[in-house]
BALOBA-1460 file (C-alpha; in Angstrom, 3 decimals):
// residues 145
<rec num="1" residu="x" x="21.355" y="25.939" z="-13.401"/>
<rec num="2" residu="x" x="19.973" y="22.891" z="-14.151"/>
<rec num="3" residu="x" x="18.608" y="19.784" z="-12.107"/>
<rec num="4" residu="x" x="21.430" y="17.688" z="-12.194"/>
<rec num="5" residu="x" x="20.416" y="14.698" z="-10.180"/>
<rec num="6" residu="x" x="16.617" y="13.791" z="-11.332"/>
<rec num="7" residu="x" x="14.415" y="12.194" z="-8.281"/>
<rec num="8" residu="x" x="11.634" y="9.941" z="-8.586"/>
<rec num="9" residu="x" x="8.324" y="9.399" z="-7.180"/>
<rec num="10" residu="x" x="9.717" y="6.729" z="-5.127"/>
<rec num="11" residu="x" x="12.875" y="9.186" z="-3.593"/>
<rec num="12" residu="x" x="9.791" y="11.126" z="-2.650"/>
<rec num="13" residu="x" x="8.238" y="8.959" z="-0.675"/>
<rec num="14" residu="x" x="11.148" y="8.036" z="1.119"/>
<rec num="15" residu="x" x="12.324" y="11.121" z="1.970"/>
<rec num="16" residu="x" x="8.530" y="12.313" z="3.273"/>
<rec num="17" residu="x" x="8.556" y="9.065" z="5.210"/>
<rec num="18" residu="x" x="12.235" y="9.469" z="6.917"/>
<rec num="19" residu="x" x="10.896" y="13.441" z="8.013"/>
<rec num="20" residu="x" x="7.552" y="12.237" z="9.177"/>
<rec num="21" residu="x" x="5.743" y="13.703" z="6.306"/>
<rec num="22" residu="x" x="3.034" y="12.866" z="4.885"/>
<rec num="23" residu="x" x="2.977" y="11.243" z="1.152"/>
<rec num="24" residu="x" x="4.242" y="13.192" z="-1.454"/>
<rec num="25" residu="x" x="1.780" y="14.730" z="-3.709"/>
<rec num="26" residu="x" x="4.053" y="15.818" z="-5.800"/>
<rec num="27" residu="x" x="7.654" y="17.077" z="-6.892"/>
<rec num="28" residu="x" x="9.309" y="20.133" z="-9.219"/>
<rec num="29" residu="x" x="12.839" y="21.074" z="-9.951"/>
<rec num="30" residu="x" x="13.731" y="24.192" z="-9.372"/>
<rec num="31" residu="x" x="15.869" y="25.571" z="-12.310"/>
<rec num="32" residu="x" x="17.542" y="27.913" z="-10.243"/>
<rec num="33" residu="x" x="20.330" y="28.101" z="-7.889"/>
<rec num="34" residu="x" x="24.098" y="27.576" z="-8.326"/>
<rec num="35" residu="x" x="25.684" y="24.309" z="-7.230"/>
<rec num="36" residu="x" x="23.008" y="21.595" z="-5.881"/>
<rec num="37" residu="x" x="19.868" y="20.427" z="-7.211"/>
<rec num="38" residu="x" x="16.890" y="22.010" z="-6.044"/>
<rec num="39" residu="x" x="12.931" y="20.987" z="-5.244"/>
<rec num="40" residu="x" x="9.840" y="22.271" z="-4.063"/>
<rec num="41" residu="x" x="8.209" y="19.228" z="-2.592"/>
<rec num="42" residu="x" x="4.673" y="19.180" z="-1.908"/>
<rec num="43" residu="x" x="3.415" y="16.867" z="0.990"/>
<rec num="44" residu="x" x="-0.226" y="16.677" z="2.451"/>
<rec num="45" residu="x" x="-0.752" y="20.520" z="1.557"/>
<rec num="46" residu="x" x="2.304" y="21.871" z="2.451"/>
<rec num="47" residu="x" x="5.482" y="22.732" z="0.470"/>
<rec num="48" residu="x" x="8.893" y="22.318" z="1.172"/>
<rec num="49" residu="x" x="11.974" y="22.430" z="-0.216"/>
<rec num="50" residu="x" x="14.540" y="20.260" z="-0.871"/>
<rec num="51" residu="x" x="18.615" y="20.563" z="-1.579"/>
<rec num="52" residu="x" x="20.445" y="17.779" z="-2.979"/>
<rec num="53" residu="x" x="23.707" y="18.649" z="-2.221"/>
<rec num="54" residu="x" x="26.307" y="18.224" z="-5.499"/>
<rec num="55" residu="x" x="29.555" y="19.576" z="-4.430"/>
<rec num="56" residu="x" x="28.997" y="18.536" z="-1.030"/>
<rec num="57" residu="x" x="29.814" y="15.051" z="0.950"/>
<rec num="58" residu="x" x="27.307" y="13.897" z="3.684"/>
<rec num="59" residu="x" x="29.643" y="15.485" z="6.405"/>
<rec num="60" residu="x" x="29.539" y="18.582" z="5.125"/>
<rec num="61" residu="x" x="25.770" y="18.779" z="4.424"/>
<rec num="62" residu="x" x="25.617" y="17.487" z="8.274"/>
<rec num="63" residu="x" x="27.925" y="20.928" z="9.223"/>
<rec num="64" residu="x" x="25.856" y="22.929" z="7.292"/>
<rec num="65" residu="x" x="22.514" y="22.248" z="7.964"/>
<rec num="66" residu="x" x="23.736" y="22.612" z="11.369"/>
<rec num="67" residu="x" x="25.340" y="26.012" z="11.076"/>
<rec num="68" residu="x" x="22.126" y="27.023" z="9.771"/>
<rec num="69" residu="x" x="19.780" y="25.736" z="12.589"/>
<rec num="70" residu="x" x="22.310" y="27.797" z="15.185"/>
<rec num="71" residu="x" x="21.780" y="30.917" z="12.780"/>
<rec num="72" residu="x" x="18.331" y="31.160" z="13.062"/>
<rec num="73" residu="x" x="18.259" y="29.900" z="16.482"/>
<rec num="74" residu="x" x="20.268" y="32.999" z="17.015"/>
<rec num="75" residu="x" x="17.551" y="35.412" z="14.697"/>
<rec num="76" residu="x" x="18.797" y="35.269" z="11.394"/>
<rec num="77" residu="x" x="16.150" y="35.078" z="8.652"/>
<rec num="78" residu="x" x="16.640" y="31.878" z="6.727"/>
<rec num="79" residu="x" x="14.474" y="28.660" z="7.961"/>
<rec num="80" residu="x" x="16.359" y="25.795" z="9.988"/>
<rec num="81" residu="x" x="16.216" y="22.822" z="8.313"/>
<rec num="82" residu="x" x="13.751" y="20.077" z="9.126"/>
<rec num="83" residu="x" x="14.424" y="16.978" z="11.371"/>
<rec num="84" residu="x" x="14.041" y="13.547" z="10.550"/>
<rec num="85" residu="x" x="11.945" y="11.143" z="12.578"/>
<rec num="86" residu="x" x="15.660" y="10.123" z="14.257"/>
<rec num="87" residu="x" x="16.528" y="13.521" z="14.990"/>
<rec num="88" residu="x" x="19.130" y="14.040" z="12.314"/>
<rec num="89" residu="x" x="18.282" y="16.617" z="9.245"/>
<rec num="90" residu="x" x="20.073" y="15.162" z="6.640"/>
<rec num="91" residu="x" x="19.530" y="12.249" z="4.303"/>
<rec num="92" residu="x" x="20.776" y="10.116" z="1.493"/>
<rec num="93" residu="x" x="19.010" y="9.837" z="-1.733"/>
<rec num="94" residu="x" x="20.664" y="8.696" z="-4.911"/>
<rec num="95" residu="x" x="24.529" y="8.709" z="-2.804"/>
<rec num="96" residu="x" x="24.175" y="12.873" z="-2.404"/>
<rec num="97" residu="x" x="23.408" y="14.300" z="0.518"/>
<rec num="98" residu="x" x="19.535" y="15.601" z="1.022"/>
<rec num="99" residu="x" x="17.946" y="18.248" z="3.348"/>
<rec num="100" residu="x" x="14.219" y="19.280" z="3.783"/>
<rec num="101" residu="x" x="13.735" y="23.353" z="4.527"/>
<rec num="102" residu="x" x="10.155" y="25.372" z="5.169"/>
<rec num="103" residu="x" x="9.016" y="26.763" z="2.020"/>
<rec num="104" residu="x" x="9.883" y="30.891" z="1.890"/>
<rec num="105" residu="x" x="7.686" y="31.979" z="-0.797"/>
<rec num="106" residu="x" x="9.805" y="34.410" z="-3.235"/>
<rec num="107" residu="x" x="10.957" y="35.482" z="-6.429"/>
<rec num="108" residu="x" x="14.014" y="35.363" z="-8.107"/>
<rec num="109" residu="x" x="14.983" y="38.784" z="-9.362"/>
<rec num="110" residu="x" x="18.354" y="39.710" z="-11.922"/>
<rec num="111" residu="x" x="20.492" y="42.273" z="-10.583"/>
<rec num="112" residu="x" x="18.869" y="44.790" z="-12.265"/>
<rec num="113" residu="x" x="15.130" y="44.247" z="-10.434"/>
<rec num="114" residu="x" x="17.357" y="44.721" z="-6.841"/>
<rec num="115" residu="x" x="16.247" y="48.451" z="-5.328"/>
<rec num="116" residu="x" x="18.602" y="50.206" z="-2.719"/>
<rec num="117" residu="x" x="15.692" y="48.907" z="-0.035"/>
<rec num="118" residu="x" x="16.553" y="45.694" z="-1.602"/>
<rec num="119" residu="x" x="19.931" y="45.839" z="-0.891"/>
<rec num="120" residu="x" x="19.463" y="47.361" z="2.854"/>
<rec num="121" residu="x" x="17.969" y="44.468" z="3.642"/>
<rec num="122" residu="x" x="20.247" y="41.931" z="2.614"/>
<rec num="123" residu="x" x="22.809" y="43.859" z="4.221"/>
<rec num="124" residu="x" x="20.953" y="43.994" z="7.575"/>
<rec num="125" residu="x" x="20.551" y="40.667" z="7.398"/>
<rec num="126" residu="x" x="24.275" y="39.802" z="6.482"/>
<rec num="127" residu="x" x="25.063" y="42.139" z="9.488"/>
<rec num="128" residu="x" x="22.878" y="39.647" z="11.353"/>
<rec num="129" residu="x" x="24.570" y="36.107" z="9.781"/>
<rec num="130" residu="x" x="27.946" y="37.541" z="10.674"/>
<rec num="131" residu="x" x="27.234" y="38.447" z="14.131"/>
<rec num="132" residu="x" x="25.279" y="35.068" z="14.915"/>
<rec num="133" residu="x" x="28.072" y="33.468" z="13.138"/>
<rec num="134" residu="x" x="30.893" y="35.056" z="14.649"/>
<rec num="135" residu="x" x="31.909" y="31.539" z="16.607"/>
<rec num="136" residu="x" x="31.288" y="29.390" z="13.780"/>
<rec num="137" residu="x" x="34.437" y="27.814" z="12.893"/>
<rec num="138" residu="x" x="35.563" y="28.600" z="9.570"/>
<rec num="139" residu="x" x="36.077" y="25.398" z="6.883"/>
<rec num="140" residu="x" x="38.493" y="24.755" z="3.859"/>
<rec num="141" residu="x" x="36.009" y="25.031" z="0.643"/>
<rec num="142" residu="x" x="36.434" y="26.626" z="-2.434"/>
<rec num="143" residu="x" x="35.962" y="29.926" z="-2.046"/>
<rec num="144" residu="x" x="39.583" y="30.694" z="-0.952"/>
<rec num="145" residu="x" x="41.988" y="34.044" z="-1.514"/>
């Protein structure tokens, strides 16, 4: 997948500034992923990285990123997202929705590279999603019967 929605140095600096981060030294696509546009964002040493939600409006980027701060409240692997300096963790940049994660360094493997440890551990940690997730309430999307 592509990077659909390009960002600038100046969507950069805004963002960084509406976290509380410092200046952006600089900004990559990612070329992977499935439905948003993805960045790593560097800012004073540190990476981050950044979704730029396509399919989804600003209220559902808000119900996400906040189902994911209760899941790993709860223990479950991925990172919470990031705050803002006004306490919310999701932003506007270009009319999509934006949210700032920790970097999880990785790689991204084809099906083929996945080992049956591999796939223990995803399934451990699905285990873990579904049981932290078990009073989540569940909403319309595309992904129906």
């Amino acid at each position: 997948m592509a990077v659909l929605t390009p960002l600038d140095d100046g969507d950069a600096r805004a963002l960084c500034a509406a976290y509380g981060l410092a200046p952006p030294e600089g900004i990559e696509g990612i070329a992977g992923g499935s439905v948003n546009s993805n960045y790593a964002l560097t800012s004073g040493g540190r990476r981050v990285f950044l979704r730029l939600y396509e399919e989804r409006d600003l209220e559902g980027a808000r119900r996400e990123t906040a189902m994911l701060e209760r899941l790993a409240e709860a223990g479950v692997p991925p990172p919470p997202p990031l705050r803002r300096a006004d306490g919310a963790m999701v932003s506007l940049v270009r009319g999509k929705a934006a949210a700032i994660f920790p970097w999880r360094d990785g790689t991204m493997r084809c099906q083929a590279g996945v080992t049956p440890a591999d796939a223990l551990r995803v399934g451990e940690a699905l285990a873990r999603v579904h049981e932290a997730g078990r009073a989540e309430a569940a909403e319309e999307g595309r992904f129906e019967l």
